[in-house]
ZAMARGU-4260 file (C-alpha; in steps of 0.2 Angstrom, whole numbers, plus 5000, padded with zeros to 4 digits):
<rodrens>
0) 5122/4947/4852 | 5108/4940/4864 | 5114/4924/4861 | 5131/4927/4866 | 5126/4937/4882
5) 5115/4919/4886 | 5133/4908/4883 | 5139/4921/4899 | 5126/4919/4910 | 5127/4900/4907
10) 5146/4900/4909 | 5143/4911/4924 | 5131/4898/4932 | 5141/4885/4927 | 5156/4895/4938
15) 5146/4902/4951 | 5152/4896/4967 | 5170/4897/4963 | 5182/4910/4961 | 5177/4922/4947
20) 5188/4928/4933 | 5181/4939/4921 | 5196/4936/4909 | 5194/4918/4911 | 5176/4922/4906
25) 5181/4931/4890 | 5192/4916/4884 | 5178/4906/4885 | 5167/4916/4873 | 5182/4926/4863
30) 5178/4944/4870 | 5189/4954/4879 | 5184/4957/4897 | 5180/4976/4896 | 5167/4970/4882
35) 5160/4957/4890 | 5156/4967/4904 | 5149/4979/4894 | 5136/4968/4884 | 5132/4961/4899
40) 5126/4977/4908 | 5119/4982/4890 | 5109/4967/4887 | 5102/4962/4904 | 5103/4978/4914
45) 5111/4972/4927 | 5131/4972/4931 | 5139/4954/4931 | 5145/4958/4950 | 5130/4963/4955
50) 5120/4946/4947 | 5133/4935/4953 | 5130/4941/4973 | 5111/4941/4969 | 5113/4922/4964
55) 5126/4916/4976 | 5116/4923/4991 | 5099/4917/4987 | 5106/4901/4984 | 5113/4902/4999
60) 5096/4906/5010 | 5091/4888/5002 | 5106/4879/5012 | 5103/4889/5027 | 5082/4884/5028
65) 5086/4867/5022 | 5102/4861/5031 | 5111/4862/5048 | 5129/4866/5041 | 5135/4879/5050
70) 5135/4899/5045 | 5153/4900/5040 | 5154/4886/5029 | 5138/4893/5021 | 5146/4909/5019
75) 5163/4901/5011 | 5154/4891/4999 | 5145/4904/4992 | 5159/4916/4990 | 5163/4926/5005
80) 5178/4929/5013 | 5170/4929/5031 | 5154/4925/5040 | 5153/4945/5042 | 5154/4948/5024
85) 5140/4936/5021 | 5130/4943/5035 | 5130/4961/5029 | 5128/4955/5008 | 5112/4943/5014
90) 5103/4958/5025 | 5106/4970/5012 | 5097/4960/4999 | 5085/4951/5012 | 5084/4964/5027
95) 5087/4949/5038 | 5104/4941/5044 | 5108/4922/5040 | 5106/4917/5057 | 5087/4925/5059
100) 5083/4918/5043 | 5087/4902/5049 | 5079/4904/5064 | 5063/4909/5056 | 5062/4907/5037
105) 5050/4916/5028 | 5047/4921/5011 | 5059/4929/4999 | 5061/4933/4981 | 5067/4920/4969
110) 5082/4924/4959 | 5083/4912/4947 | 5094/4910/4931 | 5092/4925/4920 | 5085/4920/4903
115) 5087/4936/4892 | 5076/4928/4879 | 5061/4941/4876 | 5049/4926/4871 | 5055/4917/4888
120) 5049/4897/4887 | 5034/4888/4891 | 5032/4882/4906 | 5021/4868/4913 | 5016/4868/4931
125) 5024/4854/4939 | 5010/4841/4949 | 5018/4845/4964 | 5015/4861/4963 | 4999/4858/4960
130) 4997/4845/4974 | 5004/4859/4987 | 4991/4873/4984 | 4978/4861/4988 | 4985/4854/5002
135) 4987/4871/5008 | 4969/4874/5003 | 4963/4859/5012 | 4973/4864/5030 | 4964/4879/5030
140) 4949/4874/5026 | 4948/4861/5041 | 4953/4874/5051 | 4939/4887/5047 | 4928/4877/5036
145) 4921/4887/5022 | 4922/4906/5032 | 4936/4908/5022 | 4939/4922/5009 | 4953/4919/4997
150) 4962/4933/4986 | 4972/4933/4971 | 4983/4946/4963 | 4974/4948/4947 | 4963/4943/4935
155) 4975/4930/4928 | 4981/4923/4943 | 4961/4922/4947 | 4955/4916/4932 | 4970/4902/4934
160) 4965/4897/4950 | 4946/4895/4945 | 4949/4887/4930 | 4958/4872/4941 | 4943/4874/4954
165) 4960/4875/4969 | 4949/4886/4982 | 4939/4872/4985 | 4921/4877/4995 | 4929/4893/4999
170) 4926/4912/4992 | 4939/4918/4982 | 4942/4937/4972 | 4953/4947/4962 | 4963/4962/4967
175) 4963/4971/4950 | 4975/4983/4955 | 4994/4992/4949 | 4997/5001/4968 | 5017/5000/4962
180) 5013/5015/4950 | 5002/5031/4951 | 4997/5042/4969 | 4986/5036/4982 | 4979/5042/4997
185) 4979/5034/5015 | 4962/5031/5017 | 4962/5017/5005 | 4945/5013/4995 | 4938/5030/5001
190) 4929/5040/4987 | 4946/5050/4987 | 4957/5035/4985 | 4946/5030/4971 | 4947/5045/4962
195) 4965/5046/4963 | 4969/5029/4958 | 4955/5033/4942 | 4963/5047/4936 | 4982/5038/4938
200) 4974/5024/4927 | 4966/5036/4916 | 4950/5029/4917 | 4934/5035/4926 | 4927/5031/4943
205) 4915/5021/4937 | 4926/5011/4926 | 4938/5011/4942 | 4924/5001/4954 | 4919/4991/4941
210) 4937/4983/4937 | 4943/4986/4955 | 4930/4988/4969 | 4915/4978/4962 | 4926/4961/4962
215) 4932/4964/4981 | 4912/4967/4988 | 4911/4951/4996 | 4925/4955/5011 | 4915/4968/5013
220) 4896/4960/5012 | 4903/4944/5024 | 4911/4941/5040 | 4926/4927/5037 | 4936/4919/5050
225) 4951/4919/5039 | 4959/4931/5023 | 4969/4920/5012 | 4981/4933/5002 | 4990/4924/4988
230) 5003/4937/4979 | 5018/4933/4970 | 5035/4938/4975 | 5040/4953/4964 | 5037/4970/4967
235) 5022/4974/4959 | 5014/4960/4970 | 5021/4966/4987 | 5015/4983/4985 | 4997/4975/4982
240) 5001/4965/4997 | 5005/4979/5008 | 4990/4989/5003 | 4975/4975/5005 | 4984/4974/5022
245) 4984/4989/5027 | 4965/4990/5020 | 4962/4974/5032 | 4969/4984/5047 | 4957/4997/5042
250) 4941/4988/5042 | 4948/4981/5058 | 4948/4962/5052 | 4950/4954/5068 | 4951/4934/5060
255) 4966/4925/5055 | 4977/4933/5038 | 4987/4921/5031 | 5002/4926/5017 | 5005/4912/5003
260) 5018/4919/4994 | 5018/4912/4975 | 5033/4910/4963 | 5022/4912/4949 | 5034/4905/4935
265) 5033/4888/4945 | 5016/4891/4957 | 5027/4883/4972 | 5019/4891/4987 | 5024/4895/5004
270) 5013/4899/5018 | 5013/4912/5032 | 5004/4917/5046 | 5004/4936/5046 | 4999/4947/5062
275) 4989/4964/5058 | 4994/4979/5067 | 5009/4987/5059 | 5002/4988/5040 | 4994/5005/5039
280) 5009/5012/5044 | 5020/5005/5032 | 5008/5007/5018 | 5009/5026/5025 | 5028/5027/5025
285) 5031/5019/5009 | 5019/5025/4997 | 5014/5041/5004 | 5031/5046/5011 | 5042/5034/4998
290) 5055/5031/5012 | 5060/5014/5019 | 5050/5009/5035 | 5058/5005/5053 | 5050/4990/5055
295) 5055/4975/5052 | 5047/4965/5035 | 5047/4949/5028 | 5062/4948/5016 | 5051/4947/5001
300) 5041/4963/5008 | 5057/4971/5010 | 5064/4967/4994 | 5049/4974/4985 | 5049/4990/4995
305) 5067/4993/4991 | 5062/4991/4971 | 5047/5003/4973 | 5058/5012/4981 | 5072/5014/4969
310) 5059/5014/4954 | 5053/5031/4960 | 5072/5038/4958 | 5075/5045/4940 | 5089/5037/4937
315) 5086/5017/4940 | 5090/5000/4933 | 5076/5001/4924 | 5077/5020/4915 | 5094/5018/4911
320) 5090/5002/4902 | 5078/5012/4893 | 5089/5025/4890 | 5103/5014/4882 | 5092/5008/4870
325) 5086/5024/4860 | 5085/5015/4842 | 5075/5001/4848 | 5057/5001/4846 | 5046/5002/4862
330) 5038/4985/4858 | 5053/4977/4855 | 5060/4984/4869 | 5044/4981/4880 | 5046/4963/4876
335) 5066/4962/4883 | 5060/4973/4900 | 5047/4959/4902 | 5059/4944/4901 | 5074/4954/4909
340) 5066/4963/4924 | 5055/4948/4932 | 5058/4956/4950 | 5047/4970/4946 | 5036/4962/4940
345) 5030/4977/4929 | 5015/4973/4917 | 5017/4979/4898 | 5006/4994/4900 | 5016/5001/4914
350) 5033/4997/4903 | 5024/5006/4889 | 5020/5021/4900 | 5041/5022/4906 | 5046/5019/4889
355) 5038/5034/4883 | 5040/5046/4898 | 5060/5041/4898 | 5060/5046/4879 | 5050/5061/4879
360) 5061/5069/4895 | 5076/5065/4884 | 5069/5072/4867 | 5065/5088/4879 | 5081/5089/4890
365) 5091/5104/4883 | 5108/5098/4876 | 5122/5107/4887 | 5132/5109/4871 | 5119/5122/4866
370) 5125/5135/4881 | 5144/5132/4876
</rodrens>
């Protein structure tokens, strides 16, 4: 059936700024609509209503950074019966309105064409791509000459970036670290902190600083002018994000921080300033209280706190996938997850680890037909 479900979401893309008809939809691939909507959901995890608003409305923030036309017309375009229809579907899904994302734009998570293949497709780096992180790399560099310190989230992303030698003269780490899943504490690095995070990991401490602390020593050994964080724009990224910046408001940094924000299926980059002074707080609020912070965030921040967010609920996108999926096996279905939930940005040990608690809480749960 995956191949069917790809014809919809090809026959949606192909439809997308225009009126929606899901029984012209099942014409075109011979289901009836009730059917098609439900092997859509089944195989993607995701309803068609809710994909179709995803797409239209980050297509839309495209047109808003990169033309003048006016709000309304965007807004129509793209779907929406009024510029206040518009306005509340983008800040929902950004936490910005149109009209202060235009005024200022600033990262946000790509939603791109959903491909539900589990293998996905190889994909070269574009030059231009390429060209753009070392231009990016060179600005800075003349601004601050080598007292820069760049970090990357992860070891691949690392061992990427110095296998193509892009950081120049500069320093450059890893942050080896899964801050989306598991407890913390708020002192971040503290001996507490690193026992926690061990034990979540199921490793020891020692094992812990050697993967985690021991790559991040020179921040702490050098004084750099600037911090360079390069993070991509999914969840698991943004929560690493927020946490080595609330760790920099900690250690009282006092250079310059700047955000490139990575689309790592096409290593296009986009580069903010960021000022420190609010970080601690929302590293507090979200993963210590797990409630959305009053602040205002960047978009892709936002967007990856309200996934955190919602991944610590019981019942989510991602469980329910799980759950309605109970013949398949986990490595089959660890593959799909992989391909299908991209904005998470979950690795395959953490998919593992929900797979297996979703099933054993069902295997466990009493069966009400048992108390009848």
């Amino acid at each position: 059936m995956s191949t069917q479900v790809q014809e919809m979401i090809n026959w949606l893309e192909q439809h997308l700024l225009g009126e929606f008809s899901l029984a012209e939809l099942g014409r075109s691939v011979g289901y009836s609509p009730y059917y098609c909507s439900f092997l859509f959901r089944h195989h993607t995890g995701i309803s068609m209503k809710r994909y179709i608003q995803l797409r239209r409305t980050f297509l839309s923030s495209i047109r808003l950074a990169e033309t003048e036309e006016r709000i309304i017309d965007i807004a129509v375009e793209h779907g929406y019966s009024s510029q206040e229809a518009f306005s509340r579907s983008f800040k929902d899904i950004f936490g910005v309105t149109p009209h202060a994302f235009r005024q200022h734009p600033q990262p946000l998570q790509s939603y791109i064409q959903l491909n539900i293949d589990p293998y996905g497709r190889e994909l070269t780096m574009d030059i231009s791509s390429k060209q753009g992180i070392e231009q990016l790399q060179q600005h800075v560099e003349s601004l601050y000459e080598h007292q820069i310190l760049n970090v990357l989230n992860g070891q691949t992303m690392y061992e990427q970036f110095k296998a193509q030698q892009w950081m120049g003269g500069s320093d450059y780490v890893p942050f080896n670290e899964a801050m989306c899943v598991h407890e913390t504490t708020e002192d971040i690095f503290s001996d507490s902190f690193c026992k926690v995070r061990a034990q979540g990991h199921h490793i020891s401490r020692e094992q812990y600083e050697v993967v985690t602390l021991q790559p991040l020593q020179m921040l702490n050994d050098n004084e750099y002018r600037c911090i360079v964080l390069w993070f991509g724009e999914d969840m698991f990224c943004q929560i690493n994000l927020l946490t080595m910046l609330a760790y920099l408001e900690q250690i009282g940094f006092q250079g310059t921080v700047y955000f490139n924000a990575v689309q790592e299926q096409t290593y296009e980059v986009k580069q903010t300033e960021l000022q420190l002074g609010s970080f601690t707080g929302i590293y507090r609020q979200v993963l210590l209280n797990r409630s959305m912070p009053p602040q205002q965030l960047l978009p892709v921040m936002y967007q990856g706190i309200r996934l955190y967010l919602n991944l610590q609920q019981p019942d989510n996108e991602i469980t329910a996938y799980i759950r309605s999926h109970p013949a398949e096996s986990a490595e089959s279905l660890m593959r799909k997850m992989l391909s299908l939930f991209t904005h998470y940005g979950l690795g395959d040990t953490q998919y593992m680890e929900l797979i297996v608690s979703v099933r054993q809480s069902s295997v466990s749960a009493p069966d009400s037909r048992d108390h009848q």
